[in-house]
C-alpha positions in Angstrom: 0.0 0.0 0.0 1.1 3.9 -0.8 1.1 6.8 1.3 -1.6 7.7 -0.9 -3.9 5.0 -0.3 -2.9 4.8 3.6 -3.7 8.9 3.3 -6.9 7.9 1.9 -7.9 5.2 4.4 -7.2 7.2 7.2 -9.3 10.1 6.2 -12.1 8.2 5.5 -11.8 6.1 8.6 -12.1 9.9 10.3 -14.8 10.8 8.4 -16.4 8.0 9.5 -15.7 8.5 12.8 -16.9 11.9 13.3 -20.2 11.0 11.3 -21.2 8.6 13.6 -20.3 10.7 16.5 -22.3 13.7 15.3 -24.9 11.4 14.4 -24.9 9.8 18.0 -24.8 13.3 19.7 -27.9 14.4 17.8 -30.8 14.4 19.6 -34.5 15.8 18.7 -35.2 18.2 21.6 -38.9 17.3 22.4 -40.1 20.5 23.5 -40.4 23.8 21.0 -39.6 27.1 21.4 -42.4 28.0 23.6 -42.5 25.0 25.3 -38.8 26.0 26.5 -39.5 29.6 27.4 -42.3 28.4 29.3 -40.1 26.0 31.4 -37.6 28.8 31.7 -40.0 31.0 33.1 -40.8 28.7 35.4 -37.9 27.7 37.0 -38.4 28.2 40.7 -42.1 27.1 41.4 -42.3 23.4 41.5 -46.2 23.8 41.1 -46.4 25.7 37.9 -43.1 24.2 36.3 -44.6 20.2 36.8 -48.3 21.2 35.4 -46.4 22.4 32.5 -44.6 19.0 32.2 -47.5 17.4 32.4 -49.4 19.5 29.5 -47.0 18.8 27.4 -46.9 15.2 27.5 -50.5 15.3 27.6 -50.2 17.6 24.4 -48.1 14.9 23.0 -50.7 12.0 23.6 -53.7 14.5 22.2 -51.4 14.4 19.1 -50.7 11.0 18.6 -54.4 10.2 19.0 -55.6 13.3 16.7 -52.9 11.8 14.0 -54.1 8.5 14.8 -57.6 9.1 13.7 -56.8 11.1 10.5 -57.5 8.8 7.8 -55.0 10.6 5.3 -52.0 10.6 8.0 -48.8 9.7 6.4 -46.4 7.2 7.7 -48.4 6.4 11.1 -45.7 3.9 12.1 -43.3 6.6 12.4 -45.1 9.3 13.4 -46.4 7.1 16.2 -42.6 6.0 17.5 -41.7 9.8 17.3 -45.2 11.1 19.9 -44.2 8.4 22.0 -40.7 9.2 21.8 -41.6 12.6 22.5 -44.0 11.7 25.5 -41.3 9.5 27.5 -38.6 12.6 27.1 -40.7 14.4 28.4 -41.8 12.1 31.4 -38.2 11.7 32.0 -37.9 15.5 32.5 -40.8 15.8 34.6 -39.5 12.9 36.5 -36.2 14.6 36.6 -37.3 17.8 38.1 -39.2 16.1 41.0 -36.1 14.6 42.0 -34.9 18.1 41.9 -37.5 20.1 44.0 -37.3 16.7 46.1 -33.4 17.3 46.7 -33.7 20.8 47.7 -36.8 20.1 49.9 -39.6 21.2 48.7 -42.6 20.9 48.9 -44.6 19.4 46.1 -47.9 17.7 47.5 -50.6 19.5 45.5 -48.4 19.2 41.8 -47.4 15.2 43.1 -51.8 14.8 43.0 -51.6 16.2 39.7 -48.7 13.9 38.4 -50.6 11.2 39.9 -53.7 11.9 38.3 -52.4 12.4 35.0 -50.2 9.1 35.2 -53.5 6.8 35.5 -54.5 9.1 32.5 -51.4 8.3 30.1 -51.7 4.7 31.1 -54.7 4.4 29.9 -54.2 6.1 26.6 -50.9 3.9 26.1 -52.8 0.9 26.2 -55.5 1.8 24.6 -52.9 2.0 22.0 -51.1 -1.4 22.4 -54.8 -3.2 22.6 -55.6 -1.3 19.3 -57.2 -4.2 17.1 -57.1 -2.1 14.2 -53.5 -1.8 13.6 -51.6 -4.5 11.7 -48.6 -6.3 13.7 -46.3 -4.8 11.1 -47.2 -1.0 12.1 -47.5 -2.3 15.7 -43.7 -3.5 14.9 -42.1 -0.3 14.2 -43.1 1.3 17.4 -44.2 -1.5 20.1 -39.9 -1.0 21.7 -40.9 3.0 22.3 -44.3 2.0 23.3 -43.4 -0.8 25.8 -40.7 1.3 27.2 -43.5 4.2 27.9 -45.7 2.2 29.7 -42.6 0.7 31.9 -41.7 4.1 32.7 -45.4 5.3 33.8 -45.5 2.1 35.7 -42.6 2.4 37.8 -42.7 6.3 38.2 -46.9 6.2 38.9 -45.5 3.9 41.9 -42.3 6.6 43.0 -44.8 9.5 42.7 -47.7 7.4 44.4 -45.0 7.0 47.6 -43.7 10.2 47.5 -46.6 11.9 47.8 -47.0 9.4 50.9 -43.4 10.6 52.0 -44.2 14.4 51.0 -47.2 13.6 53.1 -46.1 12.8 56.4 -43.5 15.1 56.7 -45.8 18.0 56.4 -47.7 16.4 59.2 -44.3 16.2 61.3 -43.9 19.9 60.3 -46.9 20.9 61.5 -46.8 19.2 65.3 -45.7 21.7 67.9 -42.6 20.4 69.6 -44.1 18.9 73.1 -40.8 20.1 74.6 -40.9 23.7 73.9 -44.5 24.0 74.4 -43.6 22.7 78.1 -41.3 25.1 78.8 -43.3 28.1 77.7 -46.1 27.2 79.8 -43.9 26.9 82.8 -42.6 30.4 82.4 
């Protein structure tokens, strides 16, 4: 072999290289613009920032369901994997910031009722989705990994948010009880 050809081998082995990496690294952001600003805004109140988590996976449900029922919709298989795709980023961020405002003590009852409502919700919709009789087992195919993994994930985190909202729960009670020893001492002032 030349220096040409060994020239020639090596550049394409770093072409290839750094096409897989770049395609590796990229990653469709779920959320749009909006969506982001809205989360930004948000930041610091655990209440308003996990309702707007839960829209938006909620939005992404509405979708699949609205493209779903459309007759003329074009490549259902994929569109399906990417909603759902969509929906579990999501979820994973939603989860992601509870463990946040969870680390830094907050909290998070009333938003955790919320979660937990709209966990039975998605659950629901998801399998409506994998009982569907009307879709062939090669669609079903192309999106049944995305979907399984969705309904693992709402399974196991409708559990954590179920018990933290236990936890959340008796804390605030503990909160809330006057210390028995200080109350003592005042009265014998």
């Amino acid at each position: 072999m030349n220096v040409v050809q060994v020239r020639a081998r090596i550049s394409l082995s770093v072409l290839l290289l750094l096409t897989t990496t770049a395609l590796a690294q990229r990653h469709r952001d779920p959320f749009t613009q909006q969506e982001i600003n809205q989360i930004r805004d948000a930041s610091w109140e655990p209440q308003q920032r996990l309702a707007l988590y839960v829209q938006f996976a909620r939005s992404r449900l509405v979708r699949l369901e609205q493209m779903r029922a459309d007759p003329k919709a074009k490549n259902r298989p994929r569109q399906t994997h990417d909603f759902l795709d969509d929906f579990v980023l999501i979820y994973d961020e939603l989860n992601d910031n509870i463990d946040t405002y969870v680390d830094r003590k907050d909290d998070i009852r009333k938003p955790l009722k919320v979660i937990i409502d709209a966990d039975t919700e998605f659950q629901a919709k998801l399998r409506a989705l994998k009982d569907a009789a009307n879709v062939s087992a090669e669609e079903a195919n192309q999106y049944e990994f995305v979907l399984s993994n969705a309904l693992d994930t709402l399974e196991t985190s409708a559990e954590d948010h179920r018990k933290l909202l236990t936890e959340q729960q008796e804390m605030a009670k503990h909160r809330k009880k006057p210390d028995s020893n200080s109350a003592g001492t005042r009265s014998e002032r």
